[in-house]
C-alpha positions in Angstrom: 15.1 100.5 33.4 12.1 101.8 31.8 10.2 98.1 32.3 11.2 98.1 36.4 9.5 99.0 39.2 11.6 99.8 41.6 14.6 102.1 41.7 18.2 100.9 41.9 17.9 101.7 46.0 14.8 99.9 46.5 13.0 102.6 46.7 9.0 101.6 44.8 8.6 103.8 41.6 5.1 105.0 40.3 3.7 104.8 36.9 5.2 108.0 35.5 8.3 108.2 36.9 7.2 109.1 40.4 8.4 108.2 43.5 7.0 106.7 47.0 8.1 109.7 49.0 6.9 108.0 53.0 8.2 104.8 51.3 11.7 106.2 50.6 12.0 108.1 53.8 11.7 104.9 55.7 14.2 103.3 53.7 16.6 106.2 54.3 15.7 106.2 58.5 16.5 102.0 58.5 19.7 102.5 56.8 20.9 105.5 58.8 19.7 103.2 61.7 22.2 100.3 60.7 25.4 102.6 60.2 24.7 103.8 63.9 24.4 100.2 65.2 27.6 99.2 63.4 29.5 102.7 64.7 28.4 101.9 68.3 29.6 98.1 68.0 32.5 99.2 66.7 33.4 102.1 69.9 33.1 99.1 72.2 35.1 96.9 70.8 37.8 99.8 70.9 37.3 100.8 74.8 37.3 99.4 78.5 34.3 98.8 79.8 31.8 95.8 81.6 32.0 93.9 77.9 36.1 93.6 78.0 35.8 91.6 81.5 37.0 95.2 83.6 34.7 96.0 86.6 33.0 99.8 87.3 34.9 101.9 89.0 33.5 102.1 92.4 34.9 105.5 94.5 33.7 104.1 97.9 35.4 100.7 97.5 38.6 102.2 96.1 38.8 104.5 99.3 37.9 101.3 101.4 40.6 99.7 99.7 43.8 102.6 99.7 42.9 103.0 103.5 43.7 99.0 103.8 46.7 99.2 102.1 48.0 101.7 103.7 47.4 100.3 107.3 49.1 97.2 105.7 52.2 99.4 104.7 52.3 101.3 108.4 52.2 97.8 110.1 54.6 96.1 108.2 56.9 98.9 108.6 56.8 98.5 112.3 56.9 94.6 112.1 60.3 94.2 109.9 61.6 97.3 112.7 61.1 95.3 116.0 62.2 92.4 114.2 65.5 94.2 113.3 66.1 95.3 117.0 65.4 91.5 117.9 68.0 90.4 115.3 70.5 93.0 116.8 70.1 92.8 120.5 69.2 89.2 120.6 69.9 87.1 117.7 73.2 88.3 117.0 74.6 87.8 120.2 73.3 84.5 120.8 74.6 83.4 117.4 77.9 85.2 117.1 80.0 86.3 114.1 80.2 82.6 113.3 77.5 81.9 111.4 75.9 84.7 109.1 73.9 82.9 107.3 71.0 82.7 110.1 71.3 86.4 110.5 69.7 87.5 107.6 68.5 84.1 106.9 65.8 84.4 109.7 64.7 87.1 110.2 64.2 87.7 106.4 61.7 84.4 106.6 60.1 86.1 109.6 57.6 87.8 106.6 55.7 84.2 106.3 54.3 85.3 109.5 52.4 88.8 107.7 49.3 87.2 106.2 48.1 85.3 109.9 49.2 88.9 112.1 47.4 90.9 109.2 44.3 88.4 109.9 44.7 88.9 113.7 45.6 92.8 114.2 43.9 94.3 111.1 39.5 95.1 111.2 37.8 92.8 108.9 36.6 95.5 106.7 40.8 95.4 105.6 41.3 92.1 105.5 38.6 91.5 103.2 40.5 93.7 100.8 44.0 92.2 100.9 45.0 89.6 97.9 47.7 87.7 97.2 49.2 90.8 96.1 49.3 92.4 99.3 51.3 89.8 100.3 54.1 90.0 97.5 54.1 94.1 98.1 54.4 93.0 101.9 57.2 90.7 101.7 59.1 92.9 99.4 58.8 95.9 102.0 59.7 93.6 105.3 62.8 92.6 103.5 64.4 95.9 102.4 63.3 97.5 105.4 64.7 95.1 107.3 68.4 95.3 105.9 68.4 99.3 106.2 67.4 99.2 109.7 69.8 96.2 110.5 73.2 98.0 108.5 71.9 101.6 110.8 71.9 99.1 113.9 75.7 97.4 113.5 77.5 100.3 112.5 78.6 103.3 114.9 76.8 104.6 117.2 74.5 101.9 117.4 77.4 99.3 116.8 80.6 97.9 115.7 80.6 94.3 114.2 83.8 94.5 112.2 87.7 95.0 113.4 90.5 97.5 111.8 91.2 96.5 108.8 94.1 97.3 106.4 94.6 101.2 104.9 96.2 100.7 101.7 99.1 98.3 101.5 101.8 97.5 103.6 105.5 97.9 103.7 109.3 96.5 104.6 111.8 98.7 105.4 115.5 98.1 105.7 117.6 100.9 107.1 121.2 100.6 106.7 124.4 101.4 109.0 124.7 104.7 107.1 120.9 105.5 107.8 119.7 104.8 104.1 116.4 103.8 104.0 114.8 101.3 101.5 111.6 100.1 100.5 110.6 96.7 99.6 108.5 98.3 96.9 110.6 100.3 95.4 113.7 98.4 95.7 113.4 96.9 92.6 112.6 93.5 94.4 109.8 91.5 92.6 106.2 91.3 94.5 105.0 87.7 95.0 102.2 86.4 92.4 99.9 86.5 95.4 100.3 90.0 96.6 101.2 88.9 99.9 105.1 89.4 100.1 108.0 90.4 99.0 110.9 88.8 97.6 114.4 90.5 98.3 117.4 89.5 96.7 120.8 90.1 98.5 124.5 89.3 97.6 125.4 87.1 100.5 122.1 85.5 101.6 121.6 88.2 104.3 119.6 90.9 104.3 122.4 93.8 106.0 120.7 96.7 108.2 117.3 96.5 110.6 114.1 95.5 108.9 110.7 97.6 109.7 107.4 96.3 109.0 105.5 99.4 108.1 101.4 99.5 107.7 98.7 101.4 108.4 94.5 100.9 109.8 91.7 102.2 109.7 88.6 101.3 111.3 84.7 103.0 111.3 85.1 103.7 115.0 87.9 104.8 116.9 91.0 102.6 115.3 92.7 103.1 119.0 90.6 100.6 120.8 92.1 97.7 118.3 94.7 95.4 120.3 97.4 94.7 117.2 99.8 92.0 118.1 102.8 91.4 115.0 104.7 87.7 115.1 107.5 87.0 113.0 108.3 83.3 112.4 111.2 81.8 109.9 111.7 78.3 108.0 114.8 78.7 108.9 114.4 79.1 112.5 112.6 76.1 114.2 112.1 78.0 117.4 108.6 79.6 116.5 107.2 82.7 115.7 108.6 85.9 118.2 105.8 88.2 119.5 107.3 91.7 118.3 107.0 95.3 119.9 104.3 97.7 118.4 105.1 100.8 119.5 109.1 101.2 119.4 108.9 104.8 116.4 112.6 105.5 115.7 113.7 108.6 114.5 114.0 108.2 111.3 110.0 107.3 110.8 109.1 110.4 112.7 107.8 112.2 109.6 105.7 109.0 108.6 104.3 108.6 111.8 100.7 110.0 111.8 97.7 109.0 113.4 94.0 110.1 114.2 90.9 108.5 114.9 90.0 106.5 111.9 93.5 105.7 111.0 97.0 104.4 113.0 100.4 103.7 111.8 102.6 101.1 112.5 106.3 100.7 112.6 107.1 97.3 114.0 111.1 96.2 113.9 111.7 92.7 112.7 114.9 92.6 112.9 118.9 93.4 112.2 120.4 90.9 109.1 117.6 88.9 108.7 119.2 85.5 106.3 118.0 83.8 103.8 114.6 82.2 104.0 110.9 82.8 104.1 109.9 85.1 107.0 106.1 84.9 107.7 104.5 88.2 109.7 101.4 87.6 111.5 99.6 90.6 112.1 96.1 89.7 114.8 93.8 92.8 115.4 91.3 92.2 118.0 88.2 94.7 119.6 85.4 94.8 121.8 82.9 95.4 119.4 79.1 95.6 119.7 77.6 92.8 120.5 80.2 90.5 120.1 84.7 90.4 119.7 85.6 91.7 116.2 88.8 89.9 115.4 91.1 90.3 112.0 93.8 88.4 110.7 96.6 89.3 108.2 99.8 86.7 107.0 102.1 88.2 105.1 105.8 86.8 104.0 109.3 88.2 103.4 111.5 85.7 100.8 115.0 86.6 101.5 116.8 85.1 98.3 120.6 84.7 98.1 121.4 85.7 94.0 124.6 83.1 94.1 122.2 80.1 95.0 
């Protein structure tokens, strides 16, 4: 080292071992200089900002732009509202119960409508600020607050679109001579695969003492203002099926008759010795409902098997 000029930093060395002092200060104030560079380079890389692509946030236009959503929100609150009470008091009566597919269907697609009524009800300074994400958020608001309004509007006290339906399950009864009382279901007597019937055995091919259909409904308005009509029909009786009294409450079902306004019970005689063969009950519910005839259908069977056969 004792032939060089220079120190091992650069730095210029005089004759006698003596350093450049202005010379090595500069040195020191460019490479401090670099190490800031790089340390600033580096802070930008690691945060948002105008180089990353991100704009400035800009208070005014953000204000500008929350009001503008929100009258967005407000109006298409109100828009999937009158388009419920359309689908209720309109719609639904013109289409019926038949075909439910167009009841939600239509006025669900109603929202393709949002971006032109935005343009012609909203001030330009909002539209200007709705995107193609306003509409999504839109669409997604219209349809949801569409279905709550709609299930408020067809259910009591606003309406009734569906009639009585089925409490539970249903029962045969046979009362004997003696005044024993048995139940299909706990008889013993295997329930069809289907759930629908009942399949009695009996010694003779007869089934000895009177037969009671028993069942209960319940409906979300008052279960009273259902008309319930039972038939009973046989294979083995060509004749066709017998309209059978509703009301007829012996005795013997007094502690099982009950009612109130959601629910009813009914005791319906089929019959004394019914024989062998499939008996089919028919049980049709129908009610003036709101805005159109709710109507309900239930089928259910009685096998009476002879064991000898």
């Amino acid at each position: 080292m004792r032939g060089s000029d220079r120190s091992l930093h650069g730095s210029p060395v005089l004759p006698g071992g003596m350093v450049d002092l202005q010379t090595a200060m500069a040195a020191a104030a460019a490479d401090r200089q670099k190490r800031l560079d790089k340390t600033d380079a580096e802070r930008k890389k690691r945060r948002s900002g105008a180089d990353l692509g991100i704009e400035r946030f800009d208070p005014v236009k953000h204000v500008a732009k929350e009001k503008a959503e929100t009258a967005s929100m407000w109006f298409v609150l109100a828009y999937a509202v009158v388009v419920a009470l359309l689908n209720r008091h309109m719609l639904m009566g013109w289409v019926g119960p038949g075909d439910g597919f167009l009841l939600w269907f239509l006025p669900i697609a109603m929202l393709i409508f949002l971006p032109r009524l935005h343009r012609l009800v909203m001030p330009e300074g909002f539209v200007e600020h709705y995107t193609s994400g306003t509409w999504v958020k839109a669409g997604f608001l219209h349809t949801f607050t569409f279905l709550a309004i709609s299930f408020l509007l067809v259910n009591p006290p606003f309406g009734d679109v569906t009639a009585a339906s089925l409490d539970g399950d249903w029962e045969i009864a046979v009362m004997s001579e003696d005044g024993e009382l048995t139940l299909a279901s706990a008889s013993g007597d295997v329930m069809d695969m289907d759930g629908e019937g009942f399949a009695w055995s009996t010694e003779d091919g007869t089934l000895h003492g009177d037969a009671w259909l028993m069942f209960t409904l319940t409906d979300n308005h008052e279960v009273s203002e259902n008309n319930v009509e039972v038939r009973l029909s046989s294979n083995a009786d060509p004749s066709g099926s017998v309209l059978l009294p509703v009301d007829t409450v012996p005795s013997a079902f007094a502690n099982l008759s009950q009612s109130d306004a959601d629910h009813r019970w009914f005791l319906v005689p089929l019959g004394a010795d019914l024989v062998e063969g499939r008996w089919t009950i028919t049980v049709d519910i129908e009610e003036q409902g709101s805005p159109w005839v709710n109507t309900r259908v239930y089928a259910w069977h009685l096998d009476v098997i002879d064991e000898r056969a």
